[in-house]
C-alpha positions as CSV (number, residue, x, y, z in Angstrom):
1,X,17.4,0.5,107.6
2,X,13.8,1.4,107.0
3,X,10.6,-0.4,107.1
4,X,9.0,0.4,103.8
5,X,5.8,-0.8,105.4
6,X,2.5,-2.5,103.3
7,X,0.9,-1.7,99.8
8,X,-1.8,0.7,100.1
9,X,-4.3,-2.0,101.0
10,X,-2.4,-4.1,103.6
11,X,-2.7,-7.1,100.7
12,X,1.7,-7.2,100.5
13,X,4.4,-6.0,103.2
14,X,7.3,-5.2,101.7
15,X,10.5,-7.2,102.8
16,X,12.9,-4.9,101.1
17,X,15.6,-4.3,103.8
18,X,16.4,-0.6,103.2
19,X,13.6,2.0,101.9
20,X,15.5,5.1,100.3
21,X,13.2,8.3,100.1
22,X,14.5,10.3,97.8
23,X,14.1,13.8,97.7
24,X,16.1,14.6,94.6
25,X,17.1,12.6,90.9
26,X,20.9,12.8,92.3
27,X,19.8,10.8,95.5
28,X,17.9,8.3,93.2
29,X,21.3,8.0,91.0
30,X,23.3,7.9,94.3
31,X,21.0,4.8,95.6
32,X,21.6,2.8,92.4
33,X,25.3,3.7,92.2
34,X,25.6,2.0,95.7
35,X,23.5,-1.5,94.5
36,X,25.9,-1.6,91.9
37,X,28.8,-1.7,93.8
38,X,27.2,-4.2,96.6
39,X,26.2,-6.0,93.5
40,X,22.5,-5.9,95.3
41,X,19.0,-5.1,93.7
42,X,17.1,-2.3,94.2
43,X,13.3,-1.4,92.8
44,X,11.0,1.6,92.5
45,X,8.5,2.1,94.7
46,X,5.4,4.8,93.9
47,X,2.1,5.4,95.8
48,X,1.8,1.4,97.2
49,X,-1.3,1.1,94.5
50,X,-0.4,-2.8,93.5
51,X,-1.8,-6.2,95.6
52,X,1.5,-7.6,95.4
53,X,5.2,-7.9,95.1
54,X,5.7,-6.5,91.9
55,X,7.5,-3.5,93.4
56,X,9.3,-5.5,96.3
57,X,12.6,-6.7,96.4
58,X,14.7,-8.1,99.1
59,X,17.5,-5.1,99.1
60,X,16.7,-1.5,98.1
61,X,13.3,0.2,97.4
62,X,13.7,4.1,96.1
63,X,10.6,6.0,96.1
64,X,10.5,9.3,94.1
65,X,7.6,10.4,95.5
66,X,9.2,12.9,97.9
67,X,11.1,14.7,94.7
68,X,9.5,18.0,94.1
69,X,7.0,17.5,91.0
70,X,8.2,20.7,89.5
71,X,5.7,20.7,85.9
72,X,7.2,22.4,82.9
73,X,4.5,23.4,80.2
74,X,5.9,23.4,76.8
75,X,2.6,24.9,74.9
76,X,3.9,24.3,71.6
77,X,4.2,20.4,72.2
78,X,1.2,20.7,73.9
79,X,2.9,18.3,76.6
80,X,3.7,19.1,80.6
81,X,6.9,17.2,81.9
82,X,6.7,16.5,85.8
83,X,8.4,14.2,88.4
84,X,7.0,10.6,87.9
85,X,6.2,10.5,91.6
86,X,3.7,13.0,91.7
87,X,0.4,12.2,91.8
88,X,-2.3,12.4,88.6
89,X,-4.8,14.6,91.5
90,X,-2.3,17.1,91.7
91,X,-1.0,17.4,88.2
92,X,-4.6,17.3,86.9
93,X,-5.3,20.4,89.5
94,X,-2.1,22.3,88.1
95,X,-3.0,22.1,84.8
96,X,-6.6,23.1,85.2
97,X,-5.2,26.1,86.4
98,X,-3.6,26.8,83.1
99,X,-6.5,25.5,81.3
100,X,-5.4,22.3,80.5
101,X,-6.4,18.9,80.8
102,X,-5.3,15.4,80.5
103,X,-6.9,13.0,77.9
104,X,-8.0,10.4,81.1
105,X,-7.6,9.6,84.3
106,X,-8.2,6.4,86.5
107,X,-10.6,6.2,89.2
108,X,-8.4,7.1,91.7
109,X,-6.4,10.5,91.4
110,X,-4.0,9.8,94.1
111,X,-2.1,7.1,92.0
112,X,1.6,8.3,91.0
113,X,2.2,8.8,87.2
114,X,5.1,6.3,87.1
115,X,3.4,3.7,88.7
116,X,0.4,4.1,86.5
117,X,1.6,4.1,83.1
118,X,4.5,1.1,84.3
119,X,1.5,-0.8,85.4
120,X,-0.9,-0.1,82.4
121,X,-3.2,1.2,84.4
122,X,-6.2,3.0,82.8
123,X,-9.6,4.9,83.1
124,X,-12.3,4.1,80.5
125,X,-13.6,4.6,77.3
126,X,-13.7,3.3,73.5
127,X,-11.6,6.2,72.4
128,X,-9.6,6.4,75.3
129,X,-5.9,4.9,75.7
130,X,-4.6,4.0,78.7
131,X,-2.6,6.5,80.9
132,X,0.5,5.6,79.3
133,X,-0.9,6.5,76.2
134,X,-0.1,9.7,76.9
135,X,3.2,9.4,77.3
136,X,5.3,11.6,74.9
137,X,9.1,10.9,76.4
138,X,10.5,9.1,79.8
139,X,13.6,10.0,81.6
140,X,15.1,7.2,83.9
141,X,18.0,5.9,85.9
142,X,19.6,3.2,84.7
143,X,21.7,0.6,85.8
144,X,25.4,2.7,85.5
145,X,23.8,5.3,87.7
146,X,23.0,7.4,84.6
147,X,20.1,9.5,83.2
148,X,18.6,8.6,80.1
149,X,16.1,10.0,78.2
150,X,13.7,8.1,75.4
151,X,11.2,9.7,73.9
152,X,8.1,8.9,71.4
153,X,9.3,7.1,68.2
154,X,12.5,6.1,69.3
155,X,13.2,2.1,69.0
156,X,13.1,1.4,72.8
157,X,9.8,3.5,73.4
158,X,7.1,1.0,72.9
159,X,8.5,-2.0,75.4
160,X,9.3,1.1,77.9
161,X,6.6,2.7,78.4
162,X,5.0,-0.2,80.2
163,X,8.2,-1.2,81.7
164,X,7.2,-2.7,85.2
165,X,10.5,-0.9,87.0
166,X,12.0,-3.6,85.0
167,X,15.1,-1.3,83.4
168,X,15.6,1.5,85.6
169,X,14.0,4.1,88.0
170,X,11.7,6.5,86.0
171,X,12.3,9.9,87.5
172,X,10.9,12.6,85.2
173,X,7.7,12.0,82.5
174,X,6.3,13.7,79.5
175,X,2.8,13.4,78.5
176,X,0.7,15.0,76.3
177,X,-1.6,17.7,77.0
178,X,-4.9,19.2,75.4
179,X,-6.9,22.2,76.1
180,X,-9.4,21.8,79.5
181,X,-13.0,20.7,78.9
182,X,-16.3,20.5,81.0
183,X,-18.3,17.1,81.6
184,X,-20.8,15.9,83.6
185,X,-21.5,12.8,85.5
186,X,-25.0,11.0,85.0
187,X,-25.6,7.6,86.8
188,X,-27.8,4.7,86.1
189,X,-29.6,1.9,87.6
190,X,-31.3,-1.2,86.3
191,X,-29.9,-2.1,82.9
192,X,-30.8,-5.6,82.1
193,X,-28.1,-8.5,81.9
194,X,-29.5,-9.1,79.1
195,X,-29.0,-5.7,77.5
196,X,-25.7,-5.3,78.2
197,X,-24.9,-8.8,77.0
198,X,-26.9,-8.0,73.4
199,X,-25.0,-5.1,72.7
200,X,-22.1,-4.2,75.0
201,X,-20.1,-1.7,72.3
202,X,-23.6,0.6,72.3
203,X,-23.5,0.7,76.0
204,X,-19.8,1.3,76.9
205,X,-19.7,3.7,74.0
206,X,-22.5,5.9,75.1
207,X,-20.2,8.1,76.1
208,X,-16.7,9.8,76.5
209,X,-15.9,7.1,79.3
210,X,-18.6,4.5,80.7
211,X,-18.5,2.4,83.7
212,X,-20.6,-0.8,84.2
213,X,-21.0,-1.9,88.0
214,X,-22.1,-5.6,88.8
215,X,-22.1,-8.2,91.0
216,X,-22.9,-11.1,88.5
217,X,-25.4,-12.6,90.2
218,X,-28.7,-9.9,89.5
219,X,-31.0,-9.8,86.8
220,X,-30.0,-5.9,86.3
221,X,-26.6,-4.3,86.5
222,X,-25.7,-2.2,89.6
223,X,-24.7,0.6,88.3
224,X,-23.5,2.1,84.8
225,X,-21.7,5.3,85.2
226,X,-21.8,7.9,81.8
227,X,-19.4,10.5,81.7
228,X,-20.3,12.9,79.3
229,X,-17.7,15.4,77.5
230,X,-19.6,18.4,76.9
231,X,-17.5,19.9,74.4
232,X,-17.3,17.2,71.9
233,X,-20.6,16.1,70.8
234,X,-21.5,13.9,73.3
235,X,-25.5,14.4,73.9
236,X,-27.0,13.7,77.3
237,X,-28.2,10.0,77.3
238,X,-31.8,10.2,78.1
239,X,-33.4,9.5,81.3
240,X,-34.7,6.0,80.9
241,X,-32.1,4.6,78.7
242,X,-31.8,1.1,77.3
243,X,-33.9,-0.1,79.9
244,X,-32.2,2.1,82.5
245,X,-33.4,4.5,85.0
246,X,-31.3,7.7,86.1
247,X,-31.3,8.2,89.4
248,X,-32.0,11.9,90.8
249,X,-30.6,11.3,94.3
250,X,-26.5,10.5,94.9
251,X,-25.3,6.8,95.1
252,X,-22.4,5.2,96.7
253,X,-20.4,2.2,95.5
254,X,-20.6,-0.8,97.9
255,X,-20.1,0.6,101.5
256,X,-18.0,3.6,100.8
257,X,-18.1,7.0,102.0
258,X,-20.4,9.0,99.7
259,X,-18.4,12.0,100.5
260,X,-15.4,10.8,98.7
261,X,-17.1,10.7,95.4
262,X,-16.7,12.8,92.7
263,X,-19.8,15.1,91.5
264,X,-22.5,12.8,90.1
265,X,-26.4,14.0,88.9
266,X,-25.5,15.2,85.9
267,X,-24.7,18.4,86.9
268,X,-22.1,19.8,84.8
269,X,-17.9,20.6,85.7
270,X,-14.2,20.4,85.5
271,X,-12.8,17.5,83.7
272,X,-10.8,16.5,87.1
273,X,-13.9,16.6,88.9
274,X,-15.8,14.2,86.7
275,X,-13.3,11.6,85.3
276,X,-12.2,9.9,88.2
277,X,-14.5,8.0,90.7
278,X,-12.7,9.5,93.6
279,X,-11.9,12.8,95.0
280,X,-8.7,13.7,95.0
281,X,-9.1,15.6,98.6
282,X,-10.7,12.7,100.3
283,X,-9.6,9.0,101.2
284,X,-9.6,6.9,97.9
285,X,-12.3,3.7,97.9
286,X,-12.6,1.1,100.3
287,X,-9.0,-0.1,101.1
288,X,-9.5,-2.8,102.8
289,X,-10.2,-5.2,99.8
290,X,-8.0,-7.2,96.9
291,X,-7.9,-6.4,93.0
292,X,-8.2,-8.2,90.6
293,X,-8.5,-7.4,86.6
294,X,-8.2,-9.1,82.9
295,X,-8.1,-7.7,79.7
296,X,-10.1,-9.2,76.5
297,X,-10.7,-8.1,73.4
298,X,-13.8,-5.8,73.2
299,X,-14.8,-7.7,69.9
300,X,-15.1,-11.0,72.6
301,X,-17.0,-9.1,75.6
302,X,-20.0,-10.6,75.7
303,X,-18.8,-14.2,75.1
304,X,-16.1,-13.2,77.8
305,X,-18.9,-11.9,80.9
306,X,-20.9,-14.7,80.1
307,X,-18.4,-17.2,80.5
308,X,-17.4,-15.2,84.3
309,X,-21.2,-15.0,84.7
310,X,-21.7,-19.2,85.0
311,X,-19.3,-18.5,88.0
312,X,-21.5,-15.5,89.7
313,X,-23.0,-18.0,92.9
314,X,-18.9,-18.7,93.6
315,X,-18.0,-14.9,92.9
316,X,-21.0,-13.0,94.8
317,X,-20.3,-13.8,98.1
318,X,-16.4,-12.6,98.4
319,X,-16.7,-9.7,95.8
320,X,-17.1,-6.2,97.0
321,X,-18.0,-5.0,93.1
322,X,-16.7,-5.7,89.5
323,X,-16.2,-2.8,87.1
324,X,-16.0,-3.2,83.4
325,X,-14.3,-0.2,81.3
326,X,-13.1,0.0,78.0
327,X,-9.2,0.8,76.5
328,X,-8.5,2.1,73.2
329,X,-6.1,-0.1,71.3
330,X,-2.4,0.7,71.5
331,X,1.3,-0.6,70.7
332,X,2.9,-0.7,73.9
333,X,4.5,-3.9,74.7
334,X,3.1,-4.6,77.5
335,X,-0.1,-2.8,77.5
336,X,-3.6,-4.9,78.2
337,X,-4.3,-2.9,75.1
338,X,-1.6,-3.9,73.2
339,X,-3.4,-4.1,69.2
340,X,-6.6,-4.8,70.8
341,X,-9.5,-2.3,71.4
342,X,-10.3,-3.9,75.2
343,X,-12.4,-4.6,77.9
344,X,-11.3,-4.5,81.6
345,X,-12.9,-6.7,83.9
346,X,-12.0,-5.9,86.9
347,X,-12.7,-7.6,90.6
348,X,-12.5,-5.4,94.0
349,X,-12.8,-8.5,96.1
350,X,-13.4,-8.8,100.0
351,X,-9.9,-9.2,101.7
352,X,-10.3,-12.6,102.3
353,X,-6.7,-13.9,100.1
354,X,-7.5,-18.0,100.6
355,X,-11.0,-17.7,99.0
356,X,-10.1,-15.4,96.4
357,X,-7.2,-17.3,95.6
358,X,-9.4,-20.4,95.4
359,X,-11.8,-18.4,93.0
360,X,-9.5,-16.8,90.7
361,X,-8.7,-20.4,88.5
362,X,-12.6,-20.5,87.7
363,X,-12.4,-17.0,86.6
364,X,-8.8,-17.5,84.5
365,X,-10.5,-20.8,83.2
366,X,-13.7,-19.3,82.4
367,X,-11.7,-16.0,80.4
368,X,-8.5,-18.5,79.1
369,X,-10.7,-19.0,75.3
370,X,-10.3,-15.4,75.2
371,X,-6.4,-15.0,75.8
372,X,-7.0,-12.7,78.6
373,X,-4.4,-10.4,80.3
374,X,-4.3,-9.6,83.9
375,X,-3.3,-6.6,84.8
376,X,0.1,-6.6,86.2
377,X,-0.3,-4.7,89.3
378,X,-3.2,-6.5,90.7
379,X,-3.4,-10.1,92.1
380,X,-3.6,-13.6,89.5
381,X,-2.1,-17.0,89.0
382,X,-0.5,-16.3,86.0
383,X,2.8,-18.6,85.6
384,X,5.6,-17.6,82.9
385,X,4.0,-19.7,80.8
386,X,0.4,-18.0,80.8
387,X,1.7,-15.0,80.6
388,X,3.8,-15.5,77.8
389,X,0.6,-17.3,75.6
390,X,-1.0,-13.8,75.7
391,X,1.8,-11.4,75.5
392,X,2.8,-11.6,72.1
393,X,5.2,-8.9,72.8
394,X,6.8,-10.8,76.1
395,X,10.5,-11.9,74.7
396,X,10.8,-8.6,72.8
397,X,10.3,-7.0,76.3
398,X,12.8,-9.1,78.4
399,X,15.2,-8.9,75.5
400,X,15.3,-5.2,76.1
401,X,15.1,-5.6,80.2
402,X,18.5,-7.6,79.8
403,X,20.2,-5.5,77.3
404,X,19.2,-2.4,79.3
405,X,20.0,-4.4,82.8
406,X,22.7,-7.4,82.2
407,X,23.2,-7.7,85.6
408,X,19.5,-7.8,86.5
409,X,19.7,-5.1,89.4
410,X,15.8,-4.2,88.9
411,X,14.8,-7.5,88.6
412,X,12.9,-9.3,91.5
413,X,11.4,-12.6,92.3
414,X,7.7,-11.3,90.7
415,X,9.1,-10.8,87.7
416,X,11.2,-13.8,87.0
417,X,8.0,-15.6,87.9
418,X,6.1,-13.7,85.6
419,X,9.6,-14.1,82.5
420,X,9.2,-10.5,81.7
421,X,13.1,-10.7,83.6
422,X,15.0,-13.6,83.2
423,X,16.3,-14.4,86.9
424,X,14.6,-12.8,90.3
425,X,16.1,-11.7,93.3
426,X,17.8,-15.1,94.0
427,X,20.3,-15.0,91.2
């Protein structure tokens, strides 16, 4: 037995009763050919990057992050195939090596890239999907024990891709590839509310990816964060922009370690060193906090903040920061994105669980006109019932989960909960 220990920031400890790390797909297949025998569960476990127990499970967690990444380029398909527990820091750094590049990445690079694109998890911009956008083919373990490969256009694909470890143990991914490119980083201080509120497309596309900083209660924004691409046609927003003032001298984001962030001041870079928030060789953001995060349609955005916005003398005093980034519409199940260009909102709260939980109803209230999605790795209150009002794709997905897994061995309690499975750990 194993303690498989807490989620990266201390917000869930795992009460899975065995931990397997495995080091190879064959251990992976042997650890599901023994939870099928003790007619027990067992569940995927990646980098810890979730605020709850979506990954947990009262019997067996695997973890694939110990299997050696070992990337394959195919430079015809223009696509790299890698272990799914390896991280998006270290696969961006191998491909730049071969001068390639991936089309996003999220603010932290130390995420896994199974545990991202199960989760939906994304970076920003208008023309930018989320990770698992990028996903060209899977390869997983299913419940007999056996590997299976799906792959871009076949039926299954779309309620997959974003499959919550709800089928199976992903062990190897394929994602698509383009040639590297240079950016640079430019940040901003002192946009208006009001600004942002009159025209919030112009601002978030003002760029290849654009970050907006807040804490809902000042006149001016934080922070807005413009990532420009350098090699396709993005110009150099000017230096008092909409209001906004550049700032010539480095900035932190809340009480972090300026050290760990990537190159800002516009000076110019690697796509890896520019797209994330983080550095990949130093500790990722504050950790000692709770996430939250809802998607709504961009076309509702500024209805949608200033509905959270009547809330902002409740949410200022337990909120660390809010970030709002954008998703490019897509037709993954389960995606936040799913046929709706979107709008993250996204809450890095104090760790303080009893008042966030008591804020989060205003917040779900306030965004509820707007059928918003949380994001399934982060901490809400969404029932089965919630969830099902703005997942149109919900009973397609759980259809598949129990075809794919009759016997619900990766099911758990969050999911039943949640009916994307239709039993938890209890059954």
């Amino acid at each position: 037995m194993h303690d498989a220990g807490s989620t990266w920031a201390g917000t869930h400890h795992f009460v899975a009763s065995d931990l397997v790390e495995a080091k190879s797909v064959d251990e992976v297949r042997g650890a599901v050919r023994h939870a099928g025998a003790a007619g027990t569960r067992v569940r995927a476990l990646g980098t810890r990057h979730s605020f709850t127990d979506l990954a947990d499970t009262r019997d067996t967690l695997v973890t694939v992050t110990g299997i050696a990444p070992d990337p394959v380029l195919d430079q015809d398909a223009m696509t790299v195939t890698v272990g799914a527990g390896t991280s998006y820091g270290a696969l961006a750094r191998w491909l730049e090596g071969r001068g390639y590049a991936l089309h996003n990445l999220g603010s932290l690079p130390h995420i896994s890239v199974a545990g991202a694109i199960a989760t939906g998890t994304h970076g920003s911009g208008v023309a930018n999907g989320s990770l698992a956008t990028a996903v060209a083919a899977l390869e997983y373990v299913d419940a007999s024990a056996r590997i299976v490969s799906v792959r871009r256009g076949d039926p299954d694909f779309a309620g997959l891709v974003v499959g919550l470890g709800a089928y199976g143990i992903v062990t190897r991914v394929t994602l698509d590839i383009q040639p590297s490119f240079a950016m640079r980083q430019d940040i901003f201080t002192g946009l208006p509310w009001d600004t942002l509120l009159g025209d919030v497309d112009g601002i978030v596309s003002a760029a290849y990816s654009v970050s907006v900083f807040t804490a809902w209660d000042e006149d001016t924004l934080e922070q807005v964060w413009v990532k420009s691409r350098l090699n396709a046609g993005d110009l150099a927003v000017p230096d008092d922009w909409q209001g906004a003032t550049r700032l010539t001298t480095p900035t932190i984001l809340v009480d972090g370690d300026p050290a760990a962030l990537t190159e800002q001041l516009g000076t110019e870079g690697r796509w890896l060193d520019r797209l994330p928030h983080f550095r990949f060789d130093n500790t990722p953001s504050n950790g000692d906090e709770i996430q939250t995060e809802y998607f709504v349609a961009r076309s509702n955005a500024a209805d949608a903040l200033a509905a959270v916005r009547t809330h902002a003398s409740a949410i200022a005093p337990h909120l660390l920061v809010t970030e709002l980034r954008t998703v490019a519409r897509d037709e993954l199940w389960l995606s936040g994105a799913y046929e709706r260009e979107a709008l993250g909102i996204h809450f890095t709260w104090r760790n303080t669980p009893t008042r966030v939980r008591a804020i989060l109803p205003l917040i779900e209230a306030a965004l509820a006109p707007f059928a918003a999605r949380p994001h399934w790795g982060k901490l809400h209150l969404f029932d089965a019932e919630a969830i099902e009002r703005v997942t149109p794709r919900l009973l397609d997905a759980r259809e598949l989960f129990e075809r794919l897994d009759p016997t619900g061995m990766f099911s758990n309690d969050h999911l039943g909960r949640l009916g994307v499975r239709a039993t938890g750990d209890a059954a």
